[in-house]
C-alpha positions as CSV (number, residue, x, y, z in Angstrom):
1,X,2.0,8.5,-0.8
2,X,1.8,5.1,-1.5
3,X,4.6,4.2,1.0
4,X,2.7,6.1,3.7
5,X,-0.4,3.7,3.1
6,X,1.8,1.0,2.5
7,X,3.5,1.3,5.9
8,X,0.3,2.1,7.6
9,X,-0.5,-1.9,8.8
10,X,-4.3,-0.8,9.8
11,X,-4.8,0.2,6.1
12,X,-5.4,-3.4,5.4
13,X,-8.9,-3.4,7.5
14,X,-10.2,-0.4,6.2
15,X,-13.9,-0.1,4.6
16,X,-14.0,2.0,1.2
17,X,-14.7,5.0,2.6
18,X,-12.1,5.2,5.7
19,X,-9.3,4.4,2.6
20,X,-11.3,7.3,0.4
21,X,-11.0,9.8,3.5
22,X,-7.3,8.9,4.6
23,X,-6.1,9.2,0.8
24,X,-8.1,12.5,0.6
25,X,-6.1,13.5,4.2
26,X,-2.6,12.5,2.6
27,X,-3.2,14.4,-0.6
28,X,-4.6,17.3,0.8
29,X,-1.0,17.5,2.7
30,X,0.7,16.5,-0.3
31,X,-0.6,19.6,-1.8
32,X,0.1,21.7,0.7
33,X,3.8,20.8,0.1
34,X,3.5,20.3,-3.9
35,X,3.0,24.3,-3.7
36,X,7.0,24.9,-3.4
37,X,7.8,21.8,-5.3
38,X,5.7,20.0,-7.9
39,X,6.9,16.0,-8.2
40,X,4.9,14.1,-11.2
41,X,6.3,11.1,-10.0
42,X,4.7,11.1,-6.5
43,X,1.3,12.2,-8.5
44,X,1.7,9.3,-10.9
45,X,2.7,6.6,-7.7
46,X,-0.3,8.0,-6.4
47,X,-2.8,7.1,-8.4
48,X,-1.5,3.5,-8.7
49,X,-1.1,2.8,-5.4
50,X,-4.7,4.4,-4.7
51,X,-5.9,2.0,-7.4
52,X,-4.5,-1.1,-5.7
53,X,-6.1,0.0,-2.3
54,X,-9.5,0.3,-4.2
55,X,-9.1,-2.7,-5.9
56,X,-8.4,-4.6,-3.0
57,X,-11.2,-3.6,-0.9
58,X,-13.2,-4.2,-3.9
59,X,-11.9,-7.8,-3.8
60,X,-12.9,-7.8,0.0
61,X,-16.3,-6.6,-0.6
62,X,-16.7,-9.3,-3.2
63,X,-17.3,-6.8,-6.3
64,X,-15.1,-8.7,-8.5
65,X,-16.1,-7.0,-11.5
66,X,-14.6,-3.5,-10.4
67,X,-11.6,-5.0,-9.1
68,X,-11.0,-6.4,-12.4
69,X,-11.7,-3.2,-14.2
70,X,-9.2,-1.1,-11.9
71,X,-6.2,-4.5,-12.1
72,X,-6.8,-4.1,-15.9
73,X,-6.1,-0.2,-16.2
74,X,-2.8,-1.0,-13.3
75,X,-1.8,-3.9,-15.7
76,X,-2.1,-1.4,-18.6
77,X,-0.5,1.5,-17.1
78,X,2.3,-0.6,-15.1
79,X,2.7,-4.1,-16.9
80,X,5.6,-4.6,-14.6
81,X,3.3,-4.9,-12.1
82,X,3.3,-8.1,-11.5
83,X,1.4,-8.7,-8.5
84,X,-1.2,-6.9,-9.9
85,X,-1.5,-8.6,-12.9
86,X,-1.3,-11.9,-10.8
87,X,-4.5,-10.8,-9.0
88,X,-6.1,-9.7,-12.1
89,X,-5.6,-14.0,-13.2
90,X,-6.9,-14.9,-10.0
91,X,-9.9,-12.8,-10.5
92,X,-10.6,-14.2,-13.9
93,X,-10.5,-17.5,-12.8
94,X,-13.4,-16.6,-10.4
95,X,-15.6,-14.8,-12.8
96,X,-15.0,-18.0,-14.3
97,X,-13.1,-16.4,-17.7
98,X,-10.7,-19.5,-17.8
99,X,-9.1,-18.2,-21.1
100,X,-8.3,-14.8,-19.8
101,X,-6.6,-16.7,-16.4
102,X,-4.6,-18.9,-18.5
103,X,-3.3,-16.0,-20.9
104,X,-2.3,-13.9,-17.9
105,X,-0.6,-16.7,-16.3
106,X,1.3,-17.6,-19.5
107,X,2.3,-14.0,-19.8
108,X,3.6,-13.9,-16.1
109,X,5.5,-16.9,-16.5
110,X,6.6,-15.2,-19.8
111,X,8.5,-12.5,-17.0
112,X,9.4,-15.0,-14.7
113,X,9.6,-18.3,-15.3
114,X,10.6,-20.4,-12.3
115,X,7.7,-18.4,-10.1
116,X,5.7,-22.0,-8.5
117,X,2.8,-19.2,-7.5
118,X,2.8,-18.2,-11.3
119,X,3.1,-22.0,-12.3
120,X,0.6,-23.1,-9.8
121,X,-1.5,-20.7,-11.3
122,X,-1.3,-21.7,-14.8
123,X,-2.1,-25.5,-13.5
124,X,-5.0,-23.9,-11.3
125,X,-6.9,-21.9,-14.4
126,X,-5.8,-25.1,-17.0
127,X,-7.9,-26.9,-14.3
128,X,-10.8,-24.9,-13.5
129,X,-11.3,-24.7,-17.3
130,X,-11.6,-28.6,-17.4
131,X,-8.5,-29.1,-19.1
132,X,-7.3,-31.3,-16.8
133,X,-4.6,-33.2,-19.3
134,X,-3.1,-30.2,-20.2
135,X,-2.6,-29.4,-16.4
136,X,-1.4,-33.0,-15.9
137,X,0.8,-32.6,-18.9
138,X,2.2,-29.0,-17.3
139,X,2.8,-30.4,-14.0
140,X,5.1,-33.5,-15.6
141,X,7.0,-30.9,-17.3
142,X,7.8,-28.6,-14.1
143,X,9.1,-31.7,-12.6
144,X,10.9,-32.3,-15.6
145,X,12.6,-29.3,-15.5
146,X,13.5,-29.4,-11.7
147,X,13.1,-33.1,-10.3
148,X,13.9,-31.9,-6.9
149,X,11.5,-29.1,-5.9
150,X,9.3,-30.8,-3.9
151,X,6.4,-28.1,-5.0
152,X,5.9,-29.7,-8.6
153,X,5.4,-32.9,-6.9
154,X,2.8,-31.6,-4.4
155,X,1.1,-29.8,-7.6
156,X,1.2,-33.2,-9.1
157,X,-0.2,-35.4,-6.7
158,X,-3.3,-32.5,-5.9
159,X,-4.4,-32.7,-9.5
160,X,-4.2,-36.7,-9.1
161,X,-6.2,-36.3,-6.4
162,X,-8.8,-34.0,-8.0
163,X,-9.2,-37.2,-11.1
164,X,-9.1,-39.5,-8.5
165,X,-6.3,-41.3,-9.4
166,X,-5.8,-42.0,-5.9
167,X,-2.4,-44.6,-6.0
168,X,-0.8,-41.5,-8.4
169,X,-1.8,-39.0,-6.3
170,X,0.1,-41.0,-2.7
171,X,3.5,-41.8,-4.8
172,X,3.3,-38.1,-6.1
173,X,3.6,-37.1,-2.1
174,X,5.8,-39.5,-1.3
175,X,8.3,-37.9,-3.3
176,X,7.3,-34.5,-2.5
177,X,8.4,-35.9,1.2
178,X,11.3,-37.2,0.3
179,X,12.7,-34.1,-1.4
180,X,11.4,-31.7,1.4
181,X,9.9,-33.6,4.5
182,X,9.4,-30.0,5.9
183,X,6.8,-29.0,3.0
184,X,3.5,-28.2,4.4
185,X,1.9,-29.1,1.0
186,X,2.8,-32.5,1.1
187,X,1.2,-33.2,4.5
């Protein structure tokens, strides 16, 4: 089921209730078949991937709050979800529950560790919770531990930036240049 929606590309500009009526249309048919042959583990994919619909077009309508509830219950019942627990870090960071982003991100990182969208957002949340050193401090260490991805430079020179450190800030994209002229994040 949740590789029918998946592969259905309009299912991405769906309202609520067209994804509510086009799930209740695929079950019904999935009963009709689960009659001569009963598969828990369609039932079980299912309901997660039901849940991430919801929870997106919750995040589309701007209800944060029951996006977060429904990414909680997916990060409980699938924690190798990863994507959805990403989300769920993104979303604290907006309700503006800075600890909860940072733990999430920690944790991801935790799974995979040279992820940049999972380090960026551990930088982002240390940020937005007005730990900017500790970002700063984070950011040094990345490059530390990979002096040629021009990424951890680009994350470096954006938080100079942010603390107006302005001379920092152009010799941190310099050498995000340097190491990948092609990088859209140093431009």
């Amino acid at each position: 089921l949740f590789t029918e929606i998946v592969n259905d590309f309009s299912a991405q500009q769906w309202t609520r209730e067209q994804a509510q009526r086009q799930l209740m249309q695929i079950k019904q048919r999935r009963d009709g078949m689960a009659k001569t042959t009963h598969t828990p583990e369609k039932t079980e994919k299912f309901d997660v991937g039901m849940q991430r619909t919801l929870a997106q077009q919750y995040v589309q309508q701007n209800e944060v709050k029951k996006a977060v509830e429904i990414y909680e219950k997916l990060a409980e019942v699938m924690p190798e979800d990863l994507e959805s627990r990403a989300q769920l870090a993104n979303l604290y960071s907006r309700q503006n529950k800075h600890d909860r982003a940072v733990d999430t991100w920690k944790a991801l990182l935790g799974e995979d560790p040279e992820n940049t969208k999972y380090q960026d957002g551990l930088v982002d949340a240390y940020q937005a919770a007005d730990k900017t050193p500790e970002a700063l401090e984070l950011a040094q260490q990345y490059i530390e531990a990979d002096t040629e991805n021009s990424v951890h430079y680009a994350r470096l020179a954006k938080l100079y930036a942010a603390e107006d450190r302005v001379d920092d800030a152009i010799e941190a994209y310099q050498k995000a240049v340097e190491r990948n002229p092609a990088d859209g994040r140093a431009h």
